[in-house]
DOVEX-614361 format. One record per atom (N, C-alpha, C): residue number from 1; atom name; residue in three letters; x, y, z. Coordinates in nm, 4 decimals, m for minus. Layout:
# DOVEX-614361
i, at, aa, c1, c2, c3
NUM, CA, ALA, X, Y, Z;
...
//
This chain:
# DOVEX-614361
i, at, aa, c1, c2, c3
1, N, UNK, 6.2578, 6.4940, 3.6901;
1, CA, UNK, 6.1264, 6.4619, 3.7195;
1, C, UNK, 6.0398, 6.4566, 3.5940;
2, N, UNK, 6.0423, 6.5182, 3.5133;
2, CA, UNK, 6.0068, 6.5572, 3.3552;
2, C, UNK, 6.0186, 6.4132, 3.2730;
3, N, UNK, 6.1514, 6.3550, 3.3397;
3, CA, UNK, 6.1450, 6.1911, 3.2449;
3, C, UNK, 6.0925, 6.1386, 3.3302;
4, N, UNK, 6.0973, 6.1240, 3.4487;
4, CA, UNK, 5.9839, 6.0491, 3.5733;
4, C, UNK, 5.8394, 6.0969, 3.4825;
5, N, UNK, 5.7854, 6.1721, 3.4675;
5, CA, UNK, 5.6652, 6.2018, 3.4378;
5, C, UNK, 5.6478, 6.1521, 3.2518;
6, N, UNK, 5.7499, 6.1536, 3.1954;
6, CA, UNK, 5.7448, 6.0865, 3.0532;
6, C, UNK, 5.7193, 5.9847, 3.0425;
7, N, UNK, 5.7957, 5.8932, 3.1358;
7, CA, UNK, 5.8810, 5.7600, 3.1717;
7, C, UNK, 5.7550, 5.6936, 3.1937;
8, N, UNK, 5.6420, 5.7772, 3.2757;
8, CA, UNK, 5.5067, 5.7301, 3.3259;
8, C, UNK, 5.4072, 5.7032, 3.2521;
9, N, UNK, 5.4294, 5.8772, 3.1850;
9, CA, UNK, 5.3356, 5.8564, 3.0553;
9, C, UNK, 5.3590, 5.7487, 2.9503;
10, N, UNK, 5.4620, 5.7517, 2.9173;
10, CA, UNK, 5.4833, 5.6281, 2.8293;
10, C, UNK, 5.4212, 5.4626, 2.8671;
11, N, UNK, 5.4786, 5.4475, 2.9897;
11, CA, UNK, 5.4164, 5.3317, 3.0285;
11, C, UNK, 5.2864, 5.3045, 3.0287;
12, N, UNK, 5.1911, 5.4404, 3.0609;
12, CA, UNK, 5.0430, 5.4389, 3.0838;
12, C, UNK, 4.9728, 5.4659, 2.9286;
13, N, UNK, 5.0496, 5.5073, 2.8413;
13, CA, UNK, 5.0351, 5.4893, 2.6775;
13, C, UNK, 5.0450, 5.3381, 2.6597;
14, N, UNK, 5.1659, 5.2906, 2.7043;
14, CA, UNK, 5.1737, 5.1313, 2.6683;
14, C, UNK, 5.1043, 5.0467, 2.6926;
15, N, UNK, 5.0557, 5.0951, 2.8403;
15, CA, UNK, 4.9576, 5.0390, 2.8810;
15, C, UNK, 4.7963, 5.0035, 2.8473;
16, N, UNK, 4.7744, 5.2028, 2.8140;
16, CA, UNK, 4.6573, 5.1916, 2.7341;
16, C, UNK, 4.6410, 5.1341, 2.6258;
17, N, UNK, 4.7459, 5.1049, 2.5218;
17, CA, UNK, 4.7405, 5.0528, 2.4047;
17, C, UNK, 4.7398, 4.9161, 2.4291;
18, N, UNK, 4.7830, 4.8288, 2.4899;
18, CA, UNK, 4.7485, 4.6649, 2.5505;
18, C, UNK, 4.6515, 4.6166, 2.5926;
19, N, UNK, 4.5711, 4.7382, 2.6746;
19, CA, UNK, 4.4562, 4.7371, 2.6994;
19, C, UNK, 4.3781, 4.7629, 2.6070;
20, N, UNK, 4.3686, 4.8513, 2.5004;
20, CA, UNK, 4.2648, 4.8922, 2.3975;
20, C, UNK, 4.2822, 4.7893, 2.3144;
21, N, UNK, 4.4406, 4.7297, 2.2961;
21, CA, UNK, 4.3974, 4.6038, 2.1753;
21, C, UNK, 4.3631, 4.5121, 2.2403;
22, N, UNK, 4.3896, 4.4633, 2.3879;
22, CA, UNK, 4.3466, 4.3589, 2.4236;
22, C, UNK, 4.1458, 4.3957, 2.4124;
23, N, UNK, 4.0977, 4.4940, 2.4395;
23, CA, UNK, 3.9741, 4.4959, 2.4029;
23, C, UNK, 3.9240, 4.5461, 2.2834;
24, N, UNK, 3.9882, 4.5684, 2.2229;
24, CA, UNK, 3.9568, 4.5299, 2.0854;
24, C, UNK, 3.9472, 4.3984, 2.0113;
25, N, UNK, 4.0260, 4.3309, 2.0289;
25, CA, UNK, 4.0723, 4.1587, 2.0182;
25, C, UNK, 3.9155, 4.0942, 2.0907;
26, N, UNK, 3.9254, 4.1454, 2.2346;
26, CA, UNK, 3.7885, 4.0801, 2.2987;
26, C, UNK, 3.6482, 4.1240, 2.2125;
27, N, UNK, 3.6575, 4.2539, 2.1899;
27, CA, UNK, 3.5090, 4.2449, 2.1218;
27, C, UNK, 3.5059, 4.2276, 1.9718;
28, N, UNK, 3.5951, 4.1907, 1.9192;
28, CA, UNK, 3.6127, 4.1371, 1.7979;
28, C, UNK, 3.5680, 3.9906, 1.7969;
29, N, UNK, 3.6247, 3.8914, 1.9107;
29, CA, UNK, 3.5964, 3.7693, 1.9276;
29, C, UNK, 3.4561, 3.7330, 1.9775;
30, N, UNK, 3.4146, 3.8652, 2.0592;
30, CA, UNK, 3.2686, 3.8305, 2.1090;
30, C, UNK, 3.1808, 3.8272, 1.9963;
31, N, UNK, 3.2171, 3.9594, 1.8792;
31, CA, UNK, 3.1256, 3.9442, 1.7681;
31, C, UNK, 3.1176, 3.8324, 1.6592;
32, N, UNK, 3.2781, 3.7847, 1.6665;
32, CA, UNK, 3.2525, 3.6839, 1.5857;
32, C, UNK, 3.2049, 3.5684, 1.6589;
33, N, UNK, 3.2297, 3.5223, 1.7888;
33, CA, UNK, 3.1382, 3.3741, 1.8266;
33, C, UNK, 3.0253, 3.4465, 1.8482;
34, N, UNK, 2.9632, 3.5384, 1.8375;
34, CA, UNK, 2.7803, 3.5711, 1.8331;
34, C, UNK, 2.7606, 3.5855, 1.6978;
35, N, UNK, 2.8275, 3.5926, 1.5952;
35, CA, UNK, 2.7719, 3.5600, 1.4556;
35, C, UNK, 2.8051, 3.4218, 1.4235;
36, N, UNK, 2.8543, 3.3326, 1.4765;
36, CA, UNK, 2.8780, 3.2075, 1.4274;
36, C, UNK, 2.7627, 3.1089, 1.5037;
37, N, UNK, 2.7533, 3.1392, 1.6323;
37, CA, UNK, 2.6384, 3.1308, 1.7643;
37, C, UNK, 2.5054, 3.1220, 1.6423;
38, N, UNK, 2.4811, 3.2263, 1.5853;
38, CA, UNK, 2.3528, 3.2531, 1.5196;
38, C, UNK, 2.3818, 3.1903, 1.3981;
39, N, UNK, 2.4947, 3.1587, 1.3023;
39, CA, UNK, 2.5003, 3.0754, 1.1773;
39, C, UNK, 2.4630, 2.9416, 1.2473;
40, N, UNK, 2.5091, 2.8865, 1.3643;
40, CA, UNK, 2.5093, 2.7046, 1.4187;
40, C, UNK, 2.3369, 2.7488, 1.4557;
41, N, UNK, 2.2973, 2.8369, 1.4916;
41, CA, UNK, 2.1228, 2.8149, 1.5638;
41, C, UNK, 2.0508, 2.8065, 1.3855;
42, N, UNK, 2.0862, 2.9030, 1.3273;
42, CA, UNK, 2.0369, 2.8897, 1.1778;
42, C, UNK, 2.0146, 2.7564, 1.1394;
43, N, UNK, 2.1222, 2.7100, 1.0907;
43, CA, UNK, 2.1760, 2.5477, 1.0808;
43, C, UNK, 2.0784, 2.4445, 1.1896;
44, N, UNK, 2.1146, 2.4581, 1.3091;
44, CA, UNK, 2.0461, 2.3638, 1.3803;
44, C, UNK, 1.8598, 2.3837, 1.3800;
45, N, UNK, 1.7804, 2.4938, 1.2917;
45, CA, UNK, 1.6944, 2.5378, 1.3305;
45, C, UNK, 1.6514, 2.4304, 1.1496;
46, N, UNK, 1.7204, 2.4579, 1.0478;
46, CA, UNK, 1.6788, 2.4462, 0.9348;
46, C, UNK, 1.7394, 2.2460, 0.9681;
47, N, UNK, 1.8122, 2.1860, 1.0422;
47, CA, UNK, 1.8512, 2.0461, 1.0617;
47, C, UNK, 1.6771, 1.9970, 1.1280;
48, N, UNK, 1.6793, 2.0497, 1.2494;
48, CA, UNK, 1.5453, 1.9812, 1.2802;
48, C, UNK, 1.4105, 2.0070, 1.2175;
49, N, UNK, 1.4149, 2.1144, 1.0914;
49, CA, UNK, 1.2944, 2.0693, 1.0079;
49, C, UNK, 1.3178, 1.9812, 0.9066;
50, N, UNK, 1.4474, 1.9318, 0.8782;
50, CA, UNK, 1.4556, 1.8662, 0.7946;
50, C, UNK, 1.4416, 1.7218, 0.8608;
51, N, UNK, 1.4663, 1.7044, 0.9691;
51, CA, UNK, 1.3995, 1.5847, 1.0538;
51, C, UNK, 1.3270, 1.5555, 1.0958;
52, N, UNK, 1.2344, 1.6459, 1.0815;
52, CA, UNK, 1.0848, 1.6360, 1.1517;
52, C, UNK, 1.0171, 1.6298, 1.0002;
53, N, UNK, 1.0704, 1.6876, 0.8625;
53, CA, UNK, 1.0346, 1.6272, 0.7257;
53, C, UNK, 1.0217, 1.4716, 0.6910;
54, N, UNK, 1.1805, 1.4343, 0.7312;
54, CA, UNK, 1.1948, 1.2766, 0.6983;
54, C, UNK, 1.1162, 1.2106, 0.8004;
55, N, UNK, 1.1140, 1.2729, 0.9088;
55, CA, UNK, 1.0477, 1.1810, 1.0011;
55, C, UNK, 0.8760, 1.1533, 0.9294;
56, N, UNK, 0.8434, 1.2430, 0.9317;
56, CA, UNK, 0.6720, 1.2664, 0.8300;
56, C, UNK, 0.6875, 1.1792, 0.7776;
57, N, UNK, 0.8129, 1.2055, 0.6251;
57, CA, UNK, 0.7642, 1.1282, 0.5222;
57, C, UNK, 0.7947, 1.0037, 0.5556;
58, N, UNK, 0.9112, 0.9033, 0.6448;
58, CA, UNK, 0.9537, 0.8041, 0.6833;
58, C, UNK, 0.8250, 0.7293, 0.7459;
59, N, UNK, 0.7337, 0.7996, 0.8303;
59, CA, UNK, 0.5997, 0.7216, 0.8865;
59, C, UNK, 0.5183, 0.7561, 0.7710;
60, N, UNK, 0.4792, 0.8356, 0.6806;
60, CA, UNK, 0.3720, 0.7982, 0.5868;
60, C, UNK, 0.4181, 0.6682, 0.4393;
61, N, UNK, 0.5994, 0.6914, 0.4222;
61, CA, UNK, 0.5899, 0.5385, 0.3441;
61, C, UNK, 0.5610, 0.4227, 0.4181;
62, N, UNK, 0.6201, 0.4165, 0.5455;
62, CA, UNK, 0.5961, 0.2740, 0.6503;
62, C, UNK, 0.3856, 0.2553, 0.6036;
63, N, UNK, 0.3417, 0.3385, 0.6429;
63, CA, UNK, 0.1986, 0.3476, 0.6614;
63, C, UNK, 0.1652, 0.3139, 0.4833;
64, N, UNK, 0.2461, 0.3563, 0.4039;
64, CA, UNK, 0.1887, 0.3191, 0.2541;
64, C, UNK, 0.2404, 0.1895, 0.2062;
65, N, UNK, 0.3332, 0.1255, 0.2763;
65, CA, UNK, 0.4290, m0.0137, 0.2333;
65, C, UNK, 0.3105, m0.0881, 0.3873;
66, N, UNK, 0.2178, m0.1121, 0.4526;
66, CA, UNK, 0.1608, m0.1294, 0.5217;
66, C, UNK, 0.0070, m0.1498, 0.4384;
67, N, UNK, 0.0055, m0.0818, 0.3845;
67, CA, UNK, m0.1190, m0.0525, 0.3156;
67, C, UNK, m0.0768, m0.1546, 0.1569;
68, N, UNK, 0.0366, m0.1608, 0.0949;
68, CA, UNK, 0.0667, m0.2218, m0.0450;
68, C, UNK, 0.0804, m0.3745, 0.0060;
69, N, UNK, 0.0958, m0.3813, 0.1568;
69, CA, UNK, 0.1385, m0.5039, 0.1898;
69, C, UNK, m0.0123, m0.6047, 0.2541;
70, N, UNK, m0.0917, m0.5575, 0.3031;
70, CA, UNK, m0.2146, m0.5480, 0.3111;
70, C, UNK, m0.3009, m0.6248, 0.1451;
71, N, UNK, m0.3232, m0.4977, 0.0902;
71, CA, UNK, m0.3186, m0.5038, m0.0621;
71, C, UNK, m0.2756, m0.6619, m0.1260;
72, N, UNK, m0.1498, m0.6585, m0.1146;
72, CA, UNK, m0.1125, m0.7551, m0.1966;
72, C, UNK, m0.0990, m0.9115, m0.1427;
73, N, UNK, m0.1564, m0.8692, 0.0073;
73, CA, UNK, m0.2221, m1.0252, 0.0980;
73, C, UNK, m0.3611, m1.0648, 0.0575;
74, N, UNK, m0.4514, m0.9367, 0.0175;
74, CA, UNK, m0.6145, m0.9687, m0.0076;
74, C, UNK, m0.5483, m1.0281, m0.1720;
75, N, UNK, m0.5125, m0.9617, m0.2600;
75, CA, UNK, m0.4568, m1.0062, m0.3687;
75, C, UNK, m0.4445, m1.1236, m0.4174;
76, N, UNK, m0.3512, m1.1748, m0.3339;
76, CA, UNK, m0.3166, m1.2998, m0.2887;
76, C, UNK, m0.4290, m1.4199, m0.2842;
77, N, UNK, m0.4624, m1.3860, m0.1703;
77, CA, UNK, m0.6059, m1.4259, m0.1411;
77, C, UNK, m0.7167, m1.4346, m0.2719;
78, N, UNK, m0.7070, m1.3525, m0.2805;
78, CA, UNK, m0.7969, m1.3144, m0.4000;
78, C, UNK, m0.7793, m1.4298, m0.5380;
79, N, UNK, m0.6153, m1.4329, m0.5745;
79, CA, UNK, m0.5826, m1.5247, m0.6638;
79, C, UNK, m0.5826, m1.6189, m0.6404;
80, N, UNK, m0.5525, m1.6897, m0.5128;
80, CA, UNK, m0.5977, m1.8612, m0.4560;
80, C, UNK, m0.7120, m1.8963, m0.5421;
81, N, UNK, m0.8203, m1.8127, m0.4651;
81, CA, UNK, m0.9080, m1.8526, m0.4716;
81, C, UNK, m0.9975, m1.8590, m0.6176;
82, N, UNK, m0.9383, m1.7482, m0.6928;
82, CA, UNK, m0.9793, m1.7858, m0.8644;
82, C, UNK, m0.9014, m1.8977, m0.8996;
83, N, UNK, m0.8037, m1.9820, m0.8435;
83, CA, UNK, m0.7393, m2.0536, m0.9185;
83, C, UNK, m0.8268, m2.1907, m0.8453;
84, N, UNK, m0.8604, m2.1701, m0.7453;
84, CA, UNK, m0.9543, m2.3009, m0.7471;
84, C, UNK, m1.0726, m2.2864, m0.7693;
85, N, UNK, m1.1170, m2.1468, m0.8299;
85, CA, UNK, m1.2445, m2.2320, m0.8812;
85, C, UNK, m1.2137, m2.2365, m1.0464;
86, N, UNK, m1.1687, m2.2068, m1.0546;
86, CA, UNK, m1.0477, m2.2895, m1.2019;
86, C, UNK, m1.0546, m2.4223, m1.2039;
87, N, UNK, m0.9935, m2.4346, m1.0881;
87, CA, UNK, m0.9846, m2.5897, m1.0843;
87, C, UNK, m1.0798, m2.6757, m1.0367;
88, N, UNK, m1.2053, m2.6262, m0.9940;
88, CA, UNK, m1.3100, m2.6302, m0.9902;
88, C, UNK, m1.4178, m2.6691, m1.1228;
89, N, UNK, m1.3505, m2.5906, m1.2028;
89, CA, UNK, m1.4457, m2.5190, m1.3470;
89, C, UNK, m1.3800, m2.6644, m1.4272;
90, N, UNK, m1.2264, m2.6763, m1.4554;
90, CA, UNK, m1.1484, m2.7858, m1.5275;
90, C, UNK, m1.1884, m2.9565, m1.4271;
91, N, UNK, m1.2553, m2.9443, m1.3514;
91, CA, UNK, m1.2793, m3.1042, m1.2870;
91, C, UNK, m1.4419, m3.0755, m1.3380;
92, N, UNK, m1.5098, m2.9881, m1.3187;
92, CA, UNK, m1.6296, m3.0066, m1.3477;
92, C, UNK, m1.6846, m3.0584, m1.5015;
93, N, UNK, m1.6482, m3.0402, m1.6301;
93, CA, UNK, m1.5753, m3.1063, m1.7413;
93, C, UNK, m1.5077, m3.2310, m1.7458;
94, N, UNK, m1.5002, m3.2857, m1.6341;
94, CA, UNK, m1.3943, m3.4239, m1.6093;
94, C, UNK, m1.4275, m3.4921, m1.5184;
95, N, UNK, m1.5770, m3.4867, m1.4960;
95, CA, UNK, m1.6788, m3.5758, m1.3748;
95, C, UNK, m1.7983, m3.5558, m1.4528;
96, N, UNK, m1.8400, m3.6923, m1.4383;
96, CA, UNK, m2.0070, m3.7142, m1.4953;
96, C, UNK, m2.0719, m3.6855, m1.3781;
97, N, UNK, m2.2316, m3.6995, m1.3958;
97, CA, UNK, m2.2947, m3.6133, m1.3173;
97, C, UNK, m2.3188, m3.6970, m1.1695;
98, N, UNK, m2.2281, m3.8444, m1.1261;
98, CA, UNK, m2.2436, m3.9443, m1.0661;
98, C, UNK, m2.1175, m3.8719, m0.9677;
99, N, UNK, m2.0573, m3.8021, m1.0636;
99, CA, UNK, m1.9570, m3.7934, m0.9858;
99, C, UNK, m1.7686, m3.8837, m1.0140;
100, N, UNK, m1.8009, m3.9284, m1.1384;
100, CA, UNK, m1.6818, m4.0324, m1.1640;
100, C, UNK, m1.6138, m3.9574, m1.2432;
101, N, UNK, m1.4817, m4.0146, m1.2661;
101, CA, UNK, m1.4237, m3.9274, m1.3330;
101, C, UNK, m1.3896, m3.9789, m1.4785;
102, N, UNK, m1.3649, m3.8616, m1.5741;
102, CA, UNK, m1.3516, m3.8733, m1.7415;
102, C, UNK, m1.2987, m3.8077, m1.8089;
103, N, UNK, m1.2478, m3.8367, m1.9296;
103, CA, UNK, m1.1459, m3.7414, m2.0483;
103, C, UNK, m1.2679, m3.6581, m2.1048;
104, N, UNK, m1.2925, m3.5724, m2.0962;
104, CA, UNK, m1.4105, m3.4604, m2.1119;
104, C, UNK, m1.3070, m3.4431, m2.2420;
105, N, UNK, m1.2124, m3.4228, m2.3100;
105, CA, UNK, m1.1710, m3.4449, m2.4434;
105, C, UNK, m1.1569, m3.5469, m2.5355;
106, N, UNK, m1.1257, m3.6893, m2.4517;
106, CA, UNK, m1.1686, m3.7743, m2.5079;
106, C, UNK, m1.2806, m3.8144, m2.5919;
107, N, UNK, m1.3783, m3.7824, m2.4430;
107, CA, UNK, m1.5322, m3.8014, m2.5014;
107, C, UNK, m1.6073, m3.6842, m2.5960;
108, N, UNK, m1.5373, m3.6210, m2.6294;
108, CA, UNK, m1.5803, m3.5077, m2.7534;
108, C, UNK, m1.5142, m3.5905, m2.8426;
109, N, UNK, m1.4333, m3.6235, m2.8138;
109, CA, UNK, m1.3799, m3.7212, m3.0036;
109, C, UNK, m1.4073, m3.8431, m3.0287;
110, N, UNK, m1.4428, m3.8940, m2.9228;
110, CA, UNK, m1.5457, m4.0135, m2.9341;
110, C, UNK, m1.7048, m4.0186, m2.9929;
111, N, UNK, m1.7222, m3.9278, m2.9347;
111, CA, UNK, m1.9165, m3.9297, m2.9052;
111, C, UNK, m1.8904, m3.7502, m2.8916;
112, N, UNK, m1.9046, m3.7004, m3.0568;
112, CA, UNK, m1.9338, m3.5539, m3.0409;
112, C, UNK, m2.0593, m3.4675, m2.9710;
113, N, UNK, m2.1746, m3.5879, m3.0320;
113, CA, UNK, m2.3063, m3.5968, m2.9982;
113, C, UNK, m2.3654, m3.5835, m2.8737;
114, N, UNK, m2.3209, m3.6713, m2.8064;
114, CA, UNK, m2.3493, m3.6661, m2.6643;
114, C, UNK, m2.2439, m3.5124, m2.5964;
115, N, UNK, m2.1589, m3.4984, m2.5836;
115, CA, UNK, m2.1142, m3.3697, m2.5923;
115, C, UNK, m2.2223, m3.2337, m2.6294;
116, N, UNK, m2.2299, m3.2649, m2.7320;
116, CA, UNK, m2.3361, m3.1589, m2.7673;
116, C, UNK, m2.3972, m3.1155, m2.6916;
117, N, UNK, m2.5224, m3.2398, m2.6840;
117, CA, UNK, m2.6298, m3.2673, m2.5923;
117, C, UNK, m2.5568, m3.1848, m2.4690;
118, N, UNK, m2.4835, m3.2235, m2.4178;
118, CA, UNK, m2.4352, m3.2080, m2.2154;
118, C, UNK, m2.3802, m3.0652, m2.2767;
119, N, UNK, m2.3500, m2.9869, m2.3155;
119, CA, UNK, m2.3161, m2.8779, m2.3736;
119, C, UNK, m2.4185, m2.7621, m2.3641;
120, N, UNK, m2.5239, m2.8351, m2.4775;
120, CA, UNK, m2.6287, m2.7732, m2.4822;
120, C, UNK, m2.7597, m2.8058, m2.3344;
121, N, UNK, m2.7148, m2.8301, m2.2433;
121, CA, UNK, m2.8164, m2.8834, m2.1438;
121, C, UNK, m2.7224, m2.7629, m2.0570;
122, N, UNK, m2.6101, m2.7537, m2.0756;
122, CA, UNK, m2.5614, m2.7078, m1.9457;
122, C, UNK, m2.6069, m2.5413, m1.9553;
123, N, UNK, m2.5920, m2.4781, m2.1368;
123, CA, UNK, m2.5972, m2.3685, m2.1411;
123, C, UNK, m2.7421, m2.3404, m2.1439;
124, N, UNK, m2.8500, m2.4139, m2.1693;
124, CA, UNK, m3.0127, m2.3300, m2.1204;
124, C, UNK, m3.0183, m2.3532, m1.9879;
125, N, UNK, m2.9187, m2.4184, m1.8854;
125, CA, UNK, m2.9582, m2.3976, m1.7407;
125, C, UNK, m2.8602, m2.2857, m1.6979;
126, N, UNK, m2.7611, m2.2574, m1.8058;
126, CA, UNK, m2.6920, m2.1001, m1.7578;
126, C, UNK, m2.7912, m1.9832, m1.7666;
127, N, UNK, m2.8591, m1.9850, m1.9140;
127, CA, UNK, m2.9335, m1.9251, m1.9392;
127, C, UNK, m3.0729, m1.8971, m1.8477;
128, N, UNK, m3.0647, m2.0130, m1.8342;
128, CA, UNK, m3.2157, m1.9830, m1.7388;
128, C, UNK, m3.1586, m1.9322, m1.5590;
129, N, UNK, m3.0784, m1.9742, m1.5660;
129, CA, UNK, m3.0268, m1.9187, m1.4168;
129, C, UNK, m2.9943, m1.7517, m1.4508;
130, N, UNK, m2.9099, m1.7265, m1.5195;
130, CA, UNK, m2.9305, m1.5645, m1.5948;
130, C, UNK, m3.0794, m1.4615, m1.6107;
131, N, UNK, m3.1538, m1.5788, m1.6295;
131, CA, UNK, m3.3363, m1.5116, m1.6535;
131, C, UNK, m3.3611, m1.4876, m1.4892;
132, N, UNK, m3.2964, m1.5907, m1.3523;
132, CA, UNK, m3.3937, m1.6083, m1.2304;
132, C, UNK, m3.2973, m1.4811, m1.1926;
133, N, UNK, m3.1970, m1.4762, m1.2290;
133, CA, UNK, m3.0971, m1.3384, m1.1192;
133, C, UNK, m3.1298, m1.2054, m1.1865;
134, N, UNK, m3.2051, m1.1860, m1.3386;
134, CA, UNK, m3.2854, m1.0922, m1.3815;
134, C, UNK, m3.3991, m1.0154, m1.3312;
135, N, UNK, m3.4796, m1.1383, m1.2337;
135, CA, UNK, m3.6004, m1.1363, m1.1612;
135, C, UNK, m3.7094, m1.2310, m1.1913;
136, N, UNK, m3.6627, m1.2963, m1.3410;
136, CA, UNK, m3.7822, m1.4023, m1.3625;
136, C, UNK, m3.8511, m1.4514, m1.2153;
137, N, UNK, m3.9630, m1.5219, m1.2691;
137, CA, UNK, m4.0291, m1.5664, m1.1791;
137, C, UNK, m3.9846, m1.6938, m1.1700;
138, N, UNK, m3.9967, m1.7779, m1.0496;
138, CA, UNK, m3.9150, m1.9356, m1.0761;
138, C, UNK, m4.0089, m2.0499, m1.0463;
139, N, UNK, m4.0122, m2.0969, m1.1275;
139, CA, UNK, m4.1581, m2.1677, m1.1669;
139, C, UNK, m4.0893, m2.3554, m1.1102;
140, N, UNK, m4.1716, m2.4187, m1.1175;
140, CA, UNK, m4.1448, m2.5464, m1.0342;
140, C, UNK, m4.0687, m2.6337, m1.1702;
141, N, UNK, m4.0634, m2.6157, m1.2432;
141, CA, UNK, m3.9491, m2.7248, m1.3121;
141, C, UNK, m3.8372, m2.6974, m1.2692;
142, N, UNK, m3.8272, m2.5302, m1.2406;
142, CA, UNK, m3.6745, m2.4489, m1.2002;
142, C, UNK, m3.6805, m2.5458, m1.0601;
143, N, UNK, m3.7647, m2.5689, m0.9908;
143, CA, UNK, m3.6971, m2.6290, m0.8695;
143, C, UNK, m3.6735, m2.7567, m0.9035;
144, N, UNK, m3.7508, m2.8133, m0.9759;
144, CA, UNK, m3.6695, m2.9336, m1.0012;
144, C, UNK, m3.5275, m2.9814, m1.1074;
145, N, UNK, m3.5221, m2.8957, m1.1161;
145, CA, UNK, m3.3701, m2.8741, m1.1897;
145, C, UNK, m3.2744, m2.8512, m1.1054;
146, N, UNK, m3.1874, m2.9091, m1.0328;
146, CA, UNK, m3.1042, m2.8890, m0.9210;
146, C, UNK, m3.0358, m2.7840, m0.9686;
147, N, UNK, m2.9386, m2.7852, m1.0738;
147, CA, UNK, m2.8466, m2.6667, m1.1123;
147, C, UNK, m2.9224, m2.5418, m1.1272;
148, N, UNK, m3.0256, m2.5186, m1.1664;
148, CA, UNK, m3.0972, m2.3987, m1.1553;
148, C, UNK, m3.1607, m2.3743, m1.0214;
149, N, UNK, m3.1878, m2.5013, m0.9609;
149, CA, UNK, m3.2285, m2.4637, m0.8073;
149, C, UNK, m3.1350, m2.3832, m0.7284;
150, N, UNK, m3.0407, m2.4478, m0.7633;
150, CA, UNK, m2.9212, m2.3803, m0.6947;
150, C, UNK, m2.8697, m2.2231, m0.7531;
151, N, UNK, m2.9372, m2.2306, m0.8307;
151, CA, UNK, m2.9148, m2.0663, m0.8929;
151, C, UNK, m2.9831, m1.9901, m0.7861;
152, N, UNK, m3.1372, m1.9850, m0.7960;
152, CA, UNK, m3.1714, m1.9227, m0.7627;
152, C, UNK, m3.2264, m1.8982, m0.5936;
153, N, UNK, m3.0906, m2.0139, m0.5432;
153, CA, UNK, m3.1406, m2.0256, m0.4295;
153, C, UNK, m2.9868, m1.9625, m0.3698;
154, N, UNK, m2.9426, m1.9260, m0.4346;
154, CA, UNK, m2.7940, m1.8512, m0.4436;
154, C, UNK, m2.8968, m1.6629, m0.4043;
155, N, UNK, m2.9194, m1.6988, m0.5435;
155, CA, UNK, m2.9812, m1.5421, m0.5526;
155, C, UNK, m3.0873, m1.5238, m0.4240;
156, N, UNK, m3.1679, m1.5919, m0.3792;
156, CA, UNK, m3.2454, m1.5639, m0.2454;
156, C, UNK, m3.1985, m1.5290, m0.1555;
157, N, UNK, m3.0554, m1.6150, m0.1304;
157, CA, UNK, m3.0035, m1.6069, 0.0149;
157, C, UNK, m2.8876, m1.4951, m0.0241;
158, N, UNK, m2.8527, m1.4768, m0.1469;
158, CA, UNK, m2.7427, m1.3218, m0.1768;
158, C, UNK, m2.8265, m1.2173, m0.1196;
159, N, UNK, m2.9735, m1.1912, m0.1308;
159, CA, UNK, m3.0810, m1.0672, m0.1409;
159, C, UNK, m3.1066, m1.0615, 0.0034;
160, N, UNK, m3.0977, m1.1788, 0.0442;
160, CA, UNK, m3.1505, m1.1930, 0.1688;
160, C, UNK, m3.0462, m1.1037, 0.2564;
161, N, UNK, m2.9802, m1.1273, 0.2509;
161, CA, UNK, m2.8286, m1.0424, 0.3296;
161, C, UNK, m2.8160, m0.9253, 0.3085;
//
């Protein structure tokens, strides 16, 4: 009966020991998937600020390539329109005052003189248009001077606004 009762004990030793490593094994595994649990939440916690970063900065370049693109349409715009009055400025030199057209270089090497003259006519009506946007007063030859009329009838209706 003594090995009946050994025979038992032994088994219930064997037993306990299958059981203690089998729970040992278990809470070994529980601790390690609850520290790995908390390394993947770490990770997934530091992933979605880094996406909610790019996301930020991804809508503030859209919003700044929006804004350069904008920009470089007024730009645009902007340069048209100096280039015709360029071309504005280069025909005005190359039309008499009828309106016909002429070698505005030619006629300097032809007839320096007359050049002069239309030279010097054009710059005291710059000048005097410069005196009316100063505040001069605009006295009636200025209106009868179309190019200066038009100066200062520029400047009335600019003030006026």
């Amino acid at each position: 009966m003594l090995s009946l009762i050994f025979g038992k004990a032994k088994f219930f030793m064997f037993a306990l020991t299958i059981v203690a490593t089998l729970g040992a094994a278990g809470l070994f595994y529980y601790n390690d998937t609850q520290a790995r649990l908390a390394t993947y939440a770490a990770q997934q916690a530091q992933l979605e600020t880094s996406l909610t970063i790019q996301r930020e900065t991804t809508e503030q370049l859209i919003a700044n390539i929006t804004l350069m693109t904008k920009t470089v349409e007024d730009l645009n715009t902007e340069f048209a329109e100096s280039r015709e009055r360029v071309k504005d400025l280069e025909n005005t030199f190359n039309r008499t005052k009828s309106g016909k057209q002429r070698d505005f270089g030619n006629l300097a090497v032809k007839r320096p003189g007359l050049v002069e003259k239309i030279v010097n006519t054009a710059t005291q009506d710059v000048f005097r248009c410069l005196e009316l946007l100063s505040g001069a007063t605009v006295q009636q030859k200025d209106m009868e001077n179309a190019k200066v009329n038009n100066c200062f009838e520029t400047t009335s209706a600019d003030t006026a606004e």
